[in-house]
PDB file of N, CA, C and O in Angstrom:
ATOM      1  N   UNK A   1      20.391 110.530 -73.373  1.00  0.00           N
ATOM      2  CA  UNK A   1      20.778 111.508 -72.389  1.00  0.00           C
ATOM      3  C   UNK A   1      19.525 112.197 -71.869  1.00  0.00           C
ATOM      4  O   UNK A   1      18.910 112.740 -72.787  1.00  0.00           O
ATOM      5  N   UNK A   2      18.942 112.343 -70.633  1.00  0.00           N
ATOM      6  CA  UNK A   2      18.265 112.568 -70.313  1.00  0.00           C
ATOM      7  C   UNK A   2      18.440 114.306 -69.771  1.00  0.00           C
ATOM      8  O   UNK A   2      19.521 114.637 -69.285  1.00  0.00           O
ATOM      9  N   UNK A   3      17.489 115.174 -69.878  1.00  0.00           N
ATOM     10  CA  UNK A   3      17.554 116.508 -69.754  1.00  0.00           C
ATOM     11  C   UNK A   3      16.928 116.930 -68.686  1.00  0.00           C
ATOM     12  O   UNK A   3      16.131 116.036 -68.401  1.00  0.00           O
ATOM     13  N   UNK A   4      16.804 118.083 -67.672  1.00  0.00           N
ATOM     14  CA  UNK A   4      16.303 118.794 -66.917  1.00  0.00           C
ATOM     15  C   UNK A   4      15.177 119.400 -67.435  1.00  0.00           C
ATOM     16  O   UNK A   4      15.426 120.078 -68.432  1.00  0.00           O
ATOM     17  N   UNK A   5      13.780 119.379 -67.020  1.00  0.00           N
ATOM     18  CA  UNK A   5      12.732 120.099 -67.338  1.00  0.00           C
ATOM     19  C   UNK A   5      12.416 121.459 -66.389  1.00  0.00           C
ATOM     20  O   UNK A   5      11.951 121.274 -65.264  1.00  0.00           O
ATOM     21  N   UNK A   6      12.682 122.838 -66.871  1.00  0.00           N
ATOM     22  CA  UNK A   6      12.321 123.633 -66.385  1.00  0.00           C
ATOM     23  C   UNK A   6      11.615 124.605 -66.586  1.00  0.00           C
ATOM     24  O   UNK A   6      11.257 124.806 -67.746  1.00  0.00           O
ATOM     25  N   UNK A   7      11.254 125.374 -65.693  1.00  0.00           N
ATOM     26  CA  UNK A   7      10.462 126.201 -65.549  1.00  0.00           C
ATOM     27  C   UNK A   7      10.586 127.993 -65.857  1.00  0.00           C
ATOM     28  O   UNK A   7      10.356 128.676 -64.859  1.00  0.00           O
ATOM     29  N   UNK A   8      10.945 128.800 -67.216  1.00  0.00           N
ATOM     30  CA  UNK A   8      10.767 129.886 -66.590  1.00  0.00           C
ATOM     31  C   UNK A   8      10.208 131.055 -65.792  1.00  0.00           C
ATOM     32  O   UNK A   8       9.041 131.313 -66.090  1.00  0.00           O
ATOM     33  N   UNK A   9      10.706 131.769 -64.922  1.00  0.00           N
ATOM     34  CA  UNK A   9       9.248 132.355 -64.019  1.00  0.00           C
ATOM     35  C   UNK A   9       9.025 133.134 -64.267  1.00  0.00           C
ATOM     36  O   UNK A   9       8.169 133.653 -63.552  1.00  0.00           O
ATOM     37  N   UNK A  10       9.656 134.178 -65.759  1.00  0.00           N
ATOM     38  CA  UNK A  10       9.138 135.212 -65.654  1.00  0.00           C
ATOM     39  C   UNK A  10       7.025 135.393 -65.885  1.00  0.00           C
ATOM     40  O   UNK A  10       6.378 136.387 -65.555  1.00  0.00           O
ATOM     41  N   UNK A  11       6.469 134.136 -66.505  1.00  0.00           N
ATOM     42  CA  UNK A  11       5.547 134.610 -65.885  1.00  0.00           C
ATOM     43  C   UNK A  11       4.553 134.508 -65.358  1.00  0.00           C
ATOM     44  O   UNK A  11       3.362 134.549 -65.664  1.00  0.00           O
ATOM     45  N   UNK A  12       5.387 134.304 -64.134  1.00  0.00           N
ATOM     46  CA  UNK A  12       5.042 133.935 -62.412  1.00  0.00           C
ATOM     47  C   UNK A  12       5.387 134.864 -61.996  1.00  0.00           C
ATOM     48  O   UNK A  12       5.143 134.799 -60.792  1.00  0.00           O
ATOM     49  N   UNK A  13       5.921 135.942 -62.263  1.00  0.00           N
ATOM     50  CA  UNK A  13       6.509 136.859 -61.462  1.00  0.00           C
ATOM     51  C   UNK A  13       5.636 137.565 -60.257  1.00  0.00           C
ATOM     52  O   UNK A  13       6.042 138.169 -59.264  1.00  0.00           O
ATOM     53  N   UNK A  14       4.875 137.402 -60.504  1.00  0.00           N
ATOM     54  CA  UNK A  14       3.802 138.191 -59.665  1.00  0.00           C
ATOM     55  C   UNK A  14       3.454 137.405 -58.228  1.00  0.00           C
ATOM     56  O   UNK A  14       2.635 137.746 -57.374  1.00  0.00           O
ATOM     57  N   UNK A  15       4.366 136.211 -58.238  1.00  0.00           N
ATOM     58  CA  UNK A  15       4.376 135.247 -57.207  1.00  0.00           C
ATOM     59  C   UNK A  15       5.466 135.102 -56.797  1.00  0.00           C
ATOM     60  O   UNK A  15       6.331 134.904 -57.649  1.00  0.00           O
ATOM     61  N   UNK A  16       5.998 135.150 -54.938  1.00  0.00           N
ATOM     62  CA  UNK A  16       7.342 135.210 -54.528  1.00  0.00           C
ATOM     63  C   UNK A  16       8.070 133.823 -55.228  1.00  0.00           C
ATOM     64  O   UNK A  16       7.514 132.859 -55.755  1.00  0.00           O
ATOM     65  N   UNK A  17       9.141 134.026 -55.080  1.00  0.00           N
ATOM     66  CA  UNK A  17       9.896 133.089 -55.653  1.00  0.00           C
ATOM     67  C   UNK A  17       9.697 131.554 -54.503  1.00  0.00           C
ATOM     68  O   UNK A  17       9.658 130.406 -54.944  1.00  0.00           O
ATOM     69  N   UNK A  18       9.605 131.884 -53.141  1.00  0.00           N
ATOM     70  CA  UNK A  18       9.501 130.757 -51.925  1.00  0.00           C
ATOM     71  C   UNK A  18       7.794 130.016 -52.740  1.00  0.00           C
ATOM     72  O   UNK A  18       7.858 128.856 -53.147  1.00  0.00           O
ATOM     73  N   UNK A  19       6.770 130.597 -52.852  1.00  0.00           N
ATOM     74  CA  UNK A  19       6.090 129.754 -53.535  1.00  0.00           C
ATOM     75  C   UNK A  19       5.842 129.451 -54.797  1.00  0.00           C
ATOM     76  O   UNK A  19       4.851 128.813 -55.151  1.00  0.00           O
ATOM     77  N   UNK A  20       6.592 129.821 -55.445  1.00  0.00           N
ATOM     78  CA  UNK A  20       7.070 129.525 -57.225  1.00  0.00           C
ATOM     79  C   UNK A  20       7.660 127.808 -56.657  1.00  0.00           C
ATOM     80  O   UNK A  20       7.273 126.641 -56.582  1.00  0.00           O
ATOM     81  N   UNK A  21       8.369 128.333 -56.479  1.00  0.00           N
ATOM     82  CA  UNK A  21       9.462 126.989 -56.336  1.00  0.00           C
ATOM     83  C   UNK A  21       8.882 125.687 -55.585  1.00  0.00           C
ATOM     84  O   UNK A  21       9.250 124.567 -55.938  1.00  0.00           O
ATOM     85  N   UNK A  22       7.887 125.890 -54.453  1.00  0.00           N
ATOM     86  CA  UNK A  22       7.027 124.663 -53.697  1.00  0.00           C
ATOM     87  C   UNK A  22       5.932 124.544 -55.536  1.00  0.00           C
ATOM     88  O   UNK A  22       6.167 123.463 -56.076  1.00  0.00           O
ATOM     89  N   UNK A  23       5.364 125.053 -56.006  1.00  0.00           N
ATOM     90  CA  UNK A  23       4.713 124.717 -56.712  1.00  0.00           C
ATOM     91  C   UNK A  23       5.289 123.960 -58.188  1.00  0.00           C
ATOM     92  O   UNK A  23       4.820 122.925 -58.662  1.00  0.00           O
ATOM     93  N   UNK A  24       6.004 124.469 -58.550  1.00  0.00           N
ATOM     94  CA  UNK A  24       6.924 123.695 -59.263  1.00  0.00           C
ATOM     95  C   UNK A  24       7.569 122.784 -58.873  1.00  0.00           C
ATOM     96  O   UNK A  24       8.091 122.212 -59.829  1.00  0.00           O
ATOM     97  N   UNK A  25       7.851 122.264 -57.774  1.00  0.00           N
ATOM     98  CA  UNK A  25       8.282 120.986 -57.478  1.00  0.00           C
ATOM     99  C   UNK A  25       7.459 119.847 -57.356  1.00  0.00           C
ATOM    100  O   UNK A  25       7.734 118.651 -57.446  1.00  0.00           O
ATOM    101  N   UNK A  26       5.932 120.694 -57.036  1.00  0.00           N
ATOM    102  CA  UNK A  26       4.957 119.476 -56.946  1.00  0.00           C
ATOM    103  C   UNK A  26       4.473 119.060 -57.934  1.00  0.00           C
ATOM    104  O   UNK A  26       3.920 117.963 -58.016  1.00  0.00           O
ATOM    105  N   UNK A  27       4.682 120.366 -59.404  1.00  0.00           N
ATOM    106  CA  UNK A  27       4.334 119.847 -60.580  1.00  0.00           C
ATOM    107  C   UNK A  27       5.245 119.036 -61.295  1.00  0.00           C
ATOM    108  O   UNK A  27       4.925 118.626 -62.411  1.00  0.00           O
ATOM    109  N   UNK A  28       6.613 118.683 -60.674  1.00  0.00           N
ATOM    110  CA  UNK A  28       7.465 117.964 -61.539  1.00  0.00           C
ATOM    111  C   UNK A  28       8.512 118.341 -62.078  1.00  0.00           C
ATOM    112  O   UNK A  28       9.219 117.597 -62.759  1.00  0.00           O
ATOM    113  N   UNK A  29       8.823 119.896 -61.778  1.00  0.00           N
ATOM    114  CA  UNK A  29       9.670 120.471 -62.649  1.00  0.00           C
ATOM    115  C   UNK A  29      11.167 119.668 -61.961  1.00  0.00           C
ATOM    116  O   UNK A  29      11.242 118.929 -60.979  1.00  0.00           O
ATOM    117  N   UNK A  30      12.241 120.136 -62.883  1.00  0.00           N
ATOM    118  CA  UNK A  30      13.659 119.586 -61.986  1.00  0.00           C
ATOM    119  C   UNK A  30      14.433 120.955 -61.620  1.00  0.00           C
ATOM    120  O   UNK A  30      15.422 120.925 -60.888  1.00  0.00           O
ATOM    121  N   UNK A  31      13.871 122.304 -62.233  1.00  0.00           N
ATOM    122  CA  UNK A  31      14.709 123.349 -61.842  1.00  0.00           C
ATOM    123  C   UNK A  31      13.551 124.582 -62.154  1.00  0.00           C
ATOM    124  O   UNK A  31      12.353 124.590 -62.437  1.00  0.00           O
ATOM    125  N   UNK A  32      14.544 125.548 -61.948  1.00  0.00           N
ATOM    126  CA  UNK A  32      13.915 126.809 -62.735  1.00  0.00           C
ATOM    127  C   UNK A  32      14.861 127.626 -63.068  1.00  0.00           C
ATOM    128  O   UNK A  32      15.976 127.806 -62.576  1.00  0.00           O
ATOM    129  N   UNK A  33      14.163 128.260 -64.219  1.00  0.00           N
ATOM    130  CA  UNK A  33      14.690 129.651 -65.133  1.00  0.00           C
ATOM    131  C   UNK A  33      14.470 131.172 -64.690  1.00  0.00           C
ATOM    132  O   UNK A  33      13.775 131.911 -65.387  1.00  0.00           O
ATOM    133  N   UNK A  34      15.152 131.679 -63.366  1.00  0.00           N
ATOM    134  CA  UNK A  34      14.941 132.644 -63.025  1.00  0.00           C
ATOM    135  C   UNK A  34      14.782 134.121 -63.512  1.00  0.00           C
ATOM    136  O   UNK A  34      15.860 134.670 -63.740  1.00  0.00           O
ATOM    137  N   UNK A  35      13.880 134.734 -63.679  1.00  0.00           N
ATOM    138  CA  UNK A  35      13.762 135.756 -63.926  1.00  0.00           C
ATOM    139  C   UNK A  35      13.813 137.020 -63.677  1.00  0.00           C
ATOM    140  O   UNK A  35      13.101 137.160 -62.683  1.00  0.00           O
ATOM    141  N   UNK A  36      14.243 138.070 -63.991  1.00  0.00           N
ATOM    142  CA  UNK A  36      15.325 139.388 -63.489  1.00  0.00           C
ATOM    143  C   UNK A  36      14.183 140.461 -63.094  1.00  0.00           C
ATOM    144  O   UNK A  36      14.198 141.690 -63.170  1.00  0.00           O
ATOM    145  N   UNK A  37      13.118 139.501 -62.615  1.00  0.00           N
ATOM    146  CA  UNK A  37      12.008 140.798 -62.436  1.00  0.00           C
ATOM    147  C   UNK A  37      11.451 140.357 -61.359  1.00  0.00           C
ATOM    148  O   UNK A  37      11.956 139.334 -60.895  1.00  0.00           O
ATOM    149  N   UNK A  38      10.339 140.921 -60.671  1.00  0.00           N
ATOM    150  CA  UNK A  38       9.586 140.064 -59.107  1.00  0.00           C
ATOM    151  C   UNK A  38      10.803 140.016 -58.150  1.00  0.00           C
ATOM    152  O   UNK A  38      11.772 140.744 -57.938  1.00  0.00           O
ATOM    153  N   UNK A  39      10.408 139.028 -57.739  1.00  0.00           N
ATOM    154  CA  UNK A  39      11.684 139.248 -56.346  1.00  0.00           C
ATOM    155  C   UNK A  39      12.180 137.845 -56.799  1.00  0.00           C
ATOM    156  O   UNK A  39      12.444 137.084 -55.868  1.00  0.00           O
ATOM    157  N   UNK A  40      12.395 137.253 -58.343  1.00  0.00           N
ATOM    158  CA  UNK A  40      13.210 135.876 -58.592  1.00  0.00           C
ATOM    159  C   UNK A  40      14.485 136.416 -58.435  1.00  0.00           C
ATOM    160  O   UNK A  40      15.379 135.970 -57.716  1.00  0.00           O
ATOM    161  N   UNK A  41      14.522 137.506 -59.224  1.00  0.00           N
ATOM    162  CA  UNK A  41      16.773 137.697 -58.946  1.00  0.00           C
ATOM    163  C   UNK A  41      16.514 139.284 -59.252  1.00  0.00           C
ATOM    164  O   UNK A  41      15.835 139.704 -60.190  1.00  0.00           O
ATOM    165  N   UNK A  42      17.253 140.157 -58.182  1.00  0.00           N
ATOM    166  CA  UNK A  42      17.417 141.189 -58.425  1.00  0.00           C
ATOM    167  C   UNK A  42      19.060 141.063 -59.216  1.00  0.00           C
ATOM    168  O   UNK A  42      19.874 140.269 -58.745  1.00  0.00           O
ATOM    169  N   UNK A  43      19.349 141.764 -60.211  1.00  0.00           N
ATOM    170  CA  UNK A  43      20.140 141.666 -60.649  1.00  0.00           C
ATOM    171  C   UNK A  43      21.511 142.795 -59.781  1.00  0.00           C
ATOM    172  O   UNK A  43      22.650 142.452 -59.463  1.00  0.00           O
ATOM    173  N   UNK A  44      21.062 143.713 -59.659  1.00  0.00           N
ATOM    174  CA  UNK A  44      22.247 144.957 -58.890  1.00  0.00           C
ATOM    175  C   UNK A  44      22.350 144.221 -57.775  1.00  0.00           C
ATOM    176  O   UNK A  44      23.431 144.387 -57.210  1.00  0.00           O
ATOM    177  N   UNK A  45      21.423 143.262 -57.109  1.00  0.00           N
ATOM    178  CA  UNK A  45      21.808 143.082 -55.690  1.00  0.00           C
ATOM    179  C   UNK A  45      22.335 141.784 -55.875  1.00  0.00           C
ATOM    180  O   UNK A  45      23.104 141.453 -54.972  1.00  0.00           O
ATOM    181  N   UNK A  46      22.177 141.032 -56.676  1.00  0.00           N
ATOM    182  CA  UNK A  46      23.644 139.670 -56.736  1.00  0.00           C
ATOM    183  C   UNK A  46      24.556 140.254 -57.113  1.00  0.00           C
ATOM    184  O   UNK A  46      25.381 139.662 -56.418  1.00  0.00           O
ATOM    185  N   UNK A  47      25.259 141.108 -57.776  1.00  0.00           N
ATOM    186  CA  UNK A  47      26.636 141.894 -57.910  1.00  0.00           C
ATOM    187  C   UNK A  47      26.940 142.534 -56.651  1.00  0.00           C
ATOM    188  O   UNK A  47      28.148 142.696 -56.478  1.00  0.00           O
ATOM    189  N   UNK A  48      25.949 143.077 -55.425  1.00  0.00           N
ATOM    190  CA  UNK A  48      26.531 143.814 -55.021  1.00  0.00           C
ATOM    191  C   UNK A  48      26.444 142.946 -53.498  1.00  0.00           C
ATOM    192  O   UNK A  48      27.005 143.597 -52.616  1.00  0.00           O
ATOM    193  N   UNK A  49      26.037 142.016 -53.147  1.00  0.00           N
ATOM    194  CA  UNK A  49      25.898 141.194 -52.165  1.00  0.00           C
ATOM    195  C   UNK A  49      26.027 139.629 -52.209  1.00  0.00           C
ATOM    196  O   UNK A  49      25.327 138.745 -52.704  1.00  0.00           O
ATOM    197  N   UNK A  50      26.808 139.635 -51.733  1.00  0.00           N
ATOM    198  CA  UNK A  50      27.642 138.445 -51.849  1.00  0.00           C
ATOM    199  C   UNK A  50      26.846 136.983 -51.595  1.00  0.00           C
ATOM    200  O   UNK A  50      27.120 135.919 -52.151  1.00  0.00           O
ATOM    201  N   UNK A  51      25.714 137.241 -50.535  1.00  0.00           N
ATOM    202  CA  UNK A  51      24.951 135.800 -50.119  1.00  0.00           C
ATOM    203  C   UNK A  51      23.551 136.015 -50.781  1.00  0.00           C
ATOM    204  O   UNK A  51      22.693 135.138 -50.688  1.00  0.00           O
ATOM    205  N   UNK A  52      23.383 136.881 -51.276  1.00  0.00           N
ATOM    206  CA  UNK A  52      21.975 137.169 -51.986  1.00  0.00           C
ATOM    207  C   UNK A  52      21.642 135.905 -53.293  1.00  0.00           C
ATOM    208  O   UNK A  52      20.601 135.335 -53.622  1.00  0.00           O
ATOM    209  N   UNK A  53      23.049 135.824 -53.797  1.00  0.00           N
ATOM    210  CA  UNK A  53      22.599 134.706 -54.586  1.00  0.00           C
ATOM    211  C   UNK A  53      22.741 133.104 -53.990  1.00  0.00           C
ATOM    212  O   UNK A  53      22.627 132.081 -54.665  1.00  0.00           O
ATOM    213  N   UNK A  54      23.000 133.187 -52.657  1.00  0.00           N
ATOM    214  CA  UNK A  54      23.190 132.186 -52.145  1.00  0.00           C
ATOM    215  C   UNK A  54      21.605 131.883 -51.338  1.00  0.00           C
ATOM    216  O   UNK A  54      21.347 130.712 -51.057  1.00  0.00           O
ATOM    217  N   UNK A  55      20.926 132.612 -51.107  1.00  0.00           N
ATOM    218  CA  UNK A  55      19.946 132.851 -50.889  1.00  0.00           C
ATOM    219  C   UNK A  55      18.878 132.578 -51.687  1.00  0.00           C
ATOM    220  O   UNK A  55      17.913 132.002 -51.185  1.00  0.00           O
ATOM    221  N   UNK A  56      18.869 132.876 -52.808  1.00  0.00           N
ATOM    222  CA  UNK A  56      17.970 132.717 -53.784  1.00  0.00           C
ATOM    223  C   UNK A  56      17.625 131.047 -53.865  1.00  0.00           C
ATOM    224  O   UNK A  56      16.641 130.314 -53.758  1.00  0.00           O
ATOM    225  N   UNK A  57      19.435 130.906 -54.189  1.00  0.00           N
ATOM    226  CA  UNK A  57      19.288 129.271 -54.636  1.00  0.00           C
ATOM    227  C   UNK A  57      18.970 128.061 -53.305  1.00  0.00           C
ATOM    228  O   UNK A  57      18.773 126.869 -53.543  1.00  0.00           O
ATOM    229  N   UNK A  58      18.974 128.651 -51.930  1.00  0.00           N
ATOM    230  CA  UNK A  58      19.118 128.046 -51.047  1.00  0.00           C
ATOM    231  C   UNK A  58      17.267 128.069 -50.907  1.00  0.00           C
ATOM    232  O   UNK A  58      16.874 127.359 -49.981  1.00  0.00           O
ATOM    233  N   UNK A  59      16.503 128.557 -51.449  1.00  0.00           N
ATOM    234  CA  UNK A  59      14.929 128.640 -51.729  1.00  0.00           C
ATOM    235  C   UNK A  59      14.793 127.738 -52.841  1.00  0.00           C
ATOM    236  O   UNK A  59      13.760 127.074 -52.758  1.00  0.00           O
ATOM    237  N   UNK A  60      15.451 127.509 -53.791  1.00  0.00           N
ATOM    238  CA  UNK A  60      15.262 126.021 -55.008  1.00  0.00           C
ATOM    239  C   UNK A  60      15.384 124.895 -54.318  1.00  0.00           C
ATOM    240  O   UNK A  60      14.522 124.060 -54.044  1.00  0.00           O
ATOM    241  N   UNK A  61      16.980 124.944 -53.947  1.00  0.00           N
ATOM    242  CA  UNK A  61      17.152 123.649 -53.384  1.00  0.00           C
ATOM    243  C   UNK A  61      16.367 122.918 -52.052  1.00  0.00           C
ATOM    244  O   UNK A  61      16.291 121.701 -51.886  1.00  0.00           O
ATOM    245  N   UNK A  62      15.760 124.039 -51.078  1.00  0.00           N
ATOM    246  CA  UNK A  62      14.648 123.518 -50.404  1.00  0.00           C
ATOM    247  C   UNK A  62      13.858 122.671 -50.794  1.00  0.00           C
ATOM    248  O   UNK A  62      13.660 121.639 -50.153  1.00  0.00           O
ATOM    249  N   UNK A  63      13.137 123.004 -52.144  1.00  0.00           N
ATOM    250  CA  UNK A  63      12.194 121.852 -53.344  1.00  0.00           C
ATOM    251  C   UNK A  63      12.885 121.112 -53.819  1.00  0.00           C
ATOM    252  O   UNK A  63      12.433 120.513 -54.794  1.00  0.00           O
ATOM    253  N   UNK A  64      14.225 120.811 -53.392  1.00  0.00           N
ATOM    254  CA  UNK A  64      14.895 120.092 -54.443  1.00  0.00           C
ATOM    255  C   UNK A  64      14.872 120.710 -56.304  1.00  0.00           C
ATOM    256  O   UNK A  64      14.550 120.020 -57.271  1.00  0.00           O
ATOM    257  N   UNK A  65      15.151 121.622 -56.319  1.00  0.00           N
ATOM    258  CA  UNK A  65      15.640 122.503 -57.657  1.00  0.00           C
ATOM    259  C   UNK A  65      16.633 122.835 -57.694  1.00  0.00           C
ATOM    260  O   UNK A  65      17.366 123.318 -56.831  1.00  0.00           O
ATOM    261  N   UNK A  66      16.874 122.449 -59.449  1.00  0.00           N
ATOM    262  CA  UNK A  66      17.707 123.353 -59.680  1.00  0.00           C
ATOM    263  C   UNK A  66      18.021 124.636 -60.068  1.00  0.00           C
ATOM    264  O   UNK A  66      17.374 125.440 -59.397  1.00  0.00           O
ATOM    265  N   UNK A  67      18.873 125.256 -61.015  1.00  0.00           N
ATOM    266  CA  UNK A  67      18.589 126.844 -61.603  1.00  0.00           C
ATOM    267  C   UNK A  67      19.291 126.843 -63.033  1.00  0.00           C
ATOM    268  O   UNK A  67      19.268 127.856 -63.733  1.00  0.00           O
TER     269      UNK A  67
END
């Protein structure tokens, strides 16, 4: 069974998530492990906005990632 290799960002954080994710795709990764800090996932604002997390992930899947 073959597994997903990913990436967590917390620490990358200090790097937007739009170039987290181009760089990790060129290194190979198959996803990432988002982190609740930097601008990877605000946590109050995916509860409180409905496309915010649609947003986030619509910046992975650009690189072809997952989450």
């Amino acid at each position: 069974m073959a597994r997903n290799v990913t990436l967590f960002t917390g620490q990358w954080a200090d790097l937007p998530l739009e170039t987290l994710a181009e760089k990790a795709a060129a290194w190979g990764y198959d996803g990432l492990e988002l982190a609740c800090w930097g601008d990877h996932l605000d946590v109050a604002q995916a509860a409180s906005d409905p496309d915010y997390c649609k947003k986030q992930r619509g910046i992975l899947e650009s690189h072809v990632l997952g989450c």
